[in-house]
VOGU-3710 file (C-alpha; in Angstrom, 3 decimals, decimal comma):
1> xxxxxxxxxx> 24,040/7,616/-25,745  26,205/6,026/-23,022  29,712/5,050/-24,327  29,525/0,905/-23,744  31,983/-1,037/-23,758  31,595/-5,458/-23,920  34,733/-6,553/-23,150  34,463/-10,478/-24,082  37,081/-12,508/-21,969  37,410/-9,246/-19,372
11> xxxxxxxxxx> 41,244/-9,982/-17,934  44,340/-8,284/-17,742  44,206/-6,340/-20,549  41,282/-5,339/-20,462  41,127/-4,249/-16,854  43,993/-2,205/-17,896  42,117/-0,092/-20,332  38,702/0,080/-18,099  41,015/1,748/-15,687  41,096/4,211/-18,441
21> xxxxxxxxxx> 37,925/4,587/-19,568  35,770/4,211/-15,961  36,841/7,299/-14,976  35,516/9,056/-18,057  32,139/8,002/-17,597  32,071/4,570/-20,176  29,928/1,652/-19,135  31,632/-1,390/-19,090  30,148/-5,119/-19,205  32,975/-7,636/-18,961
31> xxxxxxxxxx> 32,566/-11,473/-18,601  34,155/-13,457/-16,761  33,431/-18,040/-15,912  33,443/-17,672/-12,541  31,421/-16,117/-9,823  34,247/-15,491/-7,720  35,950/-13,246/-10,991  32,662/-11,777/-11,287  32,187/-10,257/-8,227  36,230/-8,989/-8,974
41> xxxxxxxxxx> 34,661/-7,385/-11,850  32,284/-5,964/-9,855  34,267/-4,112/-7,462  36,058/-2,345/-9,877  32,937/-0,984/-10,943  32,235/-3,337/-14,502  29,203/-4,911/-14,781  29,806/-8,897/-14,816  28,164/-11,556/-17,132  29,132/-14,898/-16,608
51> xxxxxxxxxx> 29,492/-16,113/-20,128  28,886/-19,024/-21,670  25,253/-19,131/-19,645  24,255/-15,189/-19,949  22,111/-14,227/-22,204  24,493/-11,653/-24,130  21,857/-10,168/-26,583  20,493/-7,277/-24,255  24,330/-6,528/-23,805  25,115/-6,626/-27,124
61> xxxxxxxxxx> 22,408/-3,975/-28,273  23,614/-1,943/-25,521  27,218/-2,140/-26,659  28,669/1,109/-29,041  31,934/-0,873/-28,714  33,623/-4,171/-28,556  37,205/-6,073/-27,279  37,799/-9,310/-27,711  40,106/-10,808/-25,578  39,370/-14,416/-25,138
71> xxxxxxxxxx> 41,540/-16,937/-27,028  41,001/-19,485/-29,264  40,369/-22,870/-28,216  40,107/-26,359/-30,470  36,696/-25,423/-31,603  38,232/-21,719/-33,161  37,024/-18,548/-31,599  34,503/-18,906/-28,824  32,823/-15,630/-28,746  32,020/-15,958/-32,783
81> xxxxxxxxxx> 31,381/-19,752/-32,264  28,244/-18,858/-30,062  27,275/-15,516/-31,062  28,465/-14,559/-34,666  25,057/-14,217/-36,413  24,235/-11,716/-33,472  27,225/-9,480/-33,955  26,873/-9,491/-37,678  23,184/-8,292/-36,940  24,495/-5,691/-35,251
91> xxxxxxxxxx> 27,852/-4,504/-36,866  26,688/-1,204/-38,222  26,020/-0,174/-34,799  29,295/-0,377/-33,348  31,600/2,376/-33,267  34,950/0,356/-32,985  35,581/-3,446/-32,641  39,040/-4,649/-30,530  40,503/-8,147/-31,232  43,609/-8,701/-29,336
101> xxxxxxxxxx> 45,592/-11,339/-31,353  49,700/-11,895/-30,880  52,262/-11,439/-32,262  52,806/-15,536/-33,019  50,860/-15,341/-35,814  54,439/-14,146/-37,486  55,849/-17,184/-36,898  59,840/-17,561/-36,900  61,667/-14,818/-38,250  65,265/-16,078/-37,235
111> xxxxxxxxxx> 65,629/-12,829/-34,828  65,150/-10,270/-37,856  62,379/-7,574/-37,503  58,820/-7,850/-38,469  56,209/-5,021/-38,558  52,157/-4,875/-39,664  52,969/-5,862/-43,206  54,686/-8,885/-42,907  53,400/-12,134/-44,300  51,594/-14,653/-41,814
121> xxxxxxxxxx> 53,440/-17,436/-41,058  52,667/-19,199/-37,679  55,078/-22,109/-36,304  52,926/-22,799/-33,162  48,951/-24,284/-32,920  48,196/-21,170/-30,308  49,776/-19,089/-33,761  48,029/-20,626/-36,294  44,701/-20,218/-34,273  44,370/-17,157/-33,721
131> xxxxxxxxxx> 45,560/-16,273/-37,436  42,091/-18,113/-38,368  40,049/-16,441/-35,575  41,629/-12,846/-36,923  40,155/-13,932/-40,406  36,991/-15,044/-39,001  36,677/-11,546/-37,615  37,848/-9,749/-40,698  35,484/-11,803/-42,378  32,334/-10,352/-40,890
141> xxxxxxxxxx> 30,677/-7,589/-43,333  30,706/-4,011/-41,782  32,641/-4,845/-38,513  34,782/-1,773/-37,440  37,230/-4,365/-36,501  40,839/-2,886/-35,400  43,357/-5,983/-34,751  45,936/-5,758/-31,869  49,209/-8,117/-32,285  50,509/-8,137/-28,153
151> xxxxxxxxxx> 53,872/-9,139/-27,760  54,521/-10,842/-24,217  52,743/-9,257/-21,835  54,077/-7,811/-18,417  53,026/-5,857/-15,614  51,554/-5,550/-11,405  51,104/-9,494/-10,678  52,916/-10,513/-13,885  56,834/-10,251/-13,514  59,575/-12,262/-12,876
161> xxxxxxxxxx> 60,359/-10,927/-9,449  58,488/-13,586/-7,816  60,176/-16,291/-9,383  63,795/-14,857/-9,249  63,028/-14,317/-5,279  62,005/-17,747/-4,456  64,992/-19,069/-6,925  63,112/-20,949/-9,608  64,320/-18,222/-12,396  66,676/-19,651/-14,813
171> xxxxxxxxxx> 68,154/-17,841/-17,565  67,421/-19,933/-20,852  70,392/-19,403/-23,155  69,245/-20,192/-26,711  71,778/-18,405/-28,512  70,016/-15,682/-31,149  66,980/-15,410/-29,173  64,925/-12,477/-28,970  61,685/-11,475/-28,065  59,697/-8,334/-27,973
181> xxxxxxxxxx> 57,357/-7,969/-24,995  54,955/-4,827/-23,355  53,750/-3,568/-20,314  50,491/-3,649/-19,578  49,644/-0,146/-19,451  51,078/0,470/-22,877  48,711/-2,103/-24,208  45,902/0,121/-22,644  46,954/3,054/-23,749  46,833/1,962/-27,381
191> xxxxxxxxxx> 43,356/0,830/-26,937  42,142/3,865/-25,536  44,083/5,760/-28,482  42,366/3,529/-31,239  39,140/4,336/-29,571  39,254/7,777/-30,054  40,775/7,229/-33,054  38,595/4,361/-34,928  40,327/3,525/-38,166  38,233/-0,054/-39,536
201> xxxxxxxxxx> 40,358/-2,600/-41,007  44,021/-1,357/-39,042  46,107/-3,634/-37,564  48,671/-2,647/-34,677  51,599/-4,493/-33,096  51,964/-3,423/-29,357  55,509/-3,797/-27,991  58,023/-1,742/-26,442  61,209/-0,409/-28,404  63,739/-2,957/-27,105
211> xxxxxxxxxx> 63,499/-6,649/-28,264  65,691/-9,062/-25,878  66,985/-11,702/-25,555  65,114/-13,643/-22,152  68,329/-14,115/-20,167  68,893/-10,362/-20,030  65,362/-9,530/-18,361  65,527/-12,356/-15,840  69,262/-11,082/-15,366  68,449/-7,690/-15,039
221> xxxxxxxxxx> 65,400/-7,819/-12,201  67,501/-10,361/-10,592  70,461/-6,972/-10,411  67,404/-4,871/-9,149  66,422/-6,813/-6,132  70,023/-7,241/-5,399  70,174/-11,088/-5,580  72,393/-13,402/-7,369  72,473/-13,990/-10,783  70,097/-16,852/-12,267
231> xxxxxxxxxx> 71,884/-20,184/-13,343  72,419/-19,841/-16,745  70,917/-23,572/-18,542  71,589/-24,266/-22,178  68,009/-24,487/-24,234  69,106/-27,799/-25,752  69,322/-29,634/-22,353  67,357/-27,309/-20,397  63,868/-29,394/-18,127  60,713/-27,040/-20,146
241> xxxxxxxxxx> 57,236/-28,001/-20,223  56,489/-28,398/-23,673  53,886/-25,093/-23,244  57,362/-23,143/-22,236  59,674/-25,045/-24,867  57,294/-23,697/-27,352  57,186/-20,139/-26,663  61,288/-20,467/-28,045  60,212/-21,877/-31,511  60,098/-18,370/-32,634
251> xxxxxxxxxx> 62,846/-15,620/-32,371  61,780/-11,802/-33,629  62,133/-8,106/-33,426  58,464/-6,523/-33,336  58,370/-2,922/-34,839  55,947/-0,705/-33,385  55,917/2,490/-35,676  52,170/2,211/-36,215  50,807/2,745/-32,766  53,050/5,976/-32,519
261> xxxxxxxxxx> 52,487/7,449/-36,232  49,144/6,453/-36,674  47,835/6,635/-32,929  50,431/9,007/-31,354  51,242/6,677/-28,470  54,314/7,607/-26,446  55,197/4,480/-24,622  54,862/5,081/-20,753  57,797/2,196/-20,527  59,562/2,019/-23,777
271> xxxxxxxxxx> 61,926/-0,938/-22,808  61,770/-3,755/-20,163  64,319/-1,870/-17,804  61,801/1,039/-17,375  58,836/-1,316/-17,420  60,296/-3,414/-14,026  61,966/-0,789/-12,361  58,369/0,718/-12,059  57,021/-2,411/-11,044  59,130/-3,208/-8,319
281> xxxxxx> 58,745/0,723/-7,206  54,788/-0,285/-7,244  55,393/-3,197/-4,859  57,504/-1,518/-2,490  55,030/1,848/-2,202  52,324/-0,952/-2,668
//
């Protein structure tokens, strides 16, 4: 039987890891709301649905494996909110079940560490969703569900070069503030390695080894492309949107000993430094 993958919510993640698994011969039907994303999808050789409006049930009985990557909205997960009695038909034929959640659903931990164990305690709506959506999944008898915690995600497209060329980078002091991110790549790599590793019921956080404070990564791509530093604005005074004012309600370190003990990852960029000096080698070669 054809490995198949339905990647629900098919974006940058998930285009990471198809990059993976095309190659070794896996099907992959990812969906997508627009036709213009869908013919994207198509050209990198997944098969588009564009969802809500497809008729998902012939891809679903097709599908040996799942990934979830679209978000919650006000109405709680989409993908269950439409097609949960289908998937819980069909859980028993599914090798292995992806949810990527976040790391928000730890809440605030004052910029002390945090790891797979620690208790749930969301500060933000986006964190407090998608703590109900990873129940809602958990929930469902039989599901080989495997739940992926992403810190902030980086990587080609998605970096702050752009912004510290054109000179709308600030550095955001907010003194004690840390935050764990990944690269792109890494997040793929752990999906693959959970794949051929299926393990129901684990949960992984997917970061690099070096939490940081904000300032230091706009500061430090800023040193790479050989421009000034960014003006330094204190949090307190600082113009945010509230979206961006939000994302500094919560200060942590994310441990990521799982994904290496359990999974045997070695992290292709362990640390931000690695992560954009490759990216900035990637636009130059193009």
């Amino acid at each position: 039987m054809t490995q198949t993958l339905l990647s629900f919510g098919h974006g940058f993640s998930a285009a990471a890891l198809a990059q993976i698994l095309l190659p070794q011969g896996w099907r992959i039907i990812g969906t997508t709301r627009s036709e213009d994303k869908a013919a994207r999808l198509h050209q990198a050789g997944v098969e588009p649905r564009i969802w809500p409006g497809a008729d998902m049930r012939p891809a679903l009985d097709a599908a040996t494996h799942l990934l979830i990557s679209a978000a919650p909205d006000a109405d709680g997960d989409p993908v269950l909110a439409a097609l949960q009695d289908e998937i819980a038909a069909r859980a028993g034929q599914f090798a292995w079940v992806g949810y990527l959640s976040t790391t928000g659903v730890y809440g605030d931990h004052a910029g002390d560490w945090v790891d797979e164990t620690t208790p749930l305690t969301p500060a933000t709506k986006r964190g407090i969703a998608r703590v109900a959506a990873e129940t809602a999944w958990a929930a469902i008898p039989d599901l080989p569900l495997h739940i992926f915690r992403l810190a902030g995600i980086y990587g080609p497209g998605r970096g702050p070069f752009a912004k510290v060329r054109d000179g709308s980078a600030r550095r955001i002091i907010k003194p004690g503030q840390v935050f764990s991110r990944t690269h792109v790549a890494d997040i793929a790599q752990v999906l693959a390695a959970s794949i051929a590793r299926p393990n129901p019921g684990a949960i992984y956080n997917v970061c690099d080894d070096d939490p940081a404070p904000p300032e230091d990564v706009i500061g430090y791509a800023a040193a790479l492309l050989g421009l000034p530093l960014p003006t330094a604005q204190d949090f307190a005074t600082a113009e945010m949107t509230p979206m961006a004012r939000s994302f500094y309600a919560e200060s942590k370190k994310v441990r990521n000993d799982r994904i290496k003990d359990e999974l045997g990852v070695q992290l292709i960029y362990p640390d931000y430094r690695s992560g954009l000096q490759a990216l900035l080698a990637q636009e130059t070669t193009g």
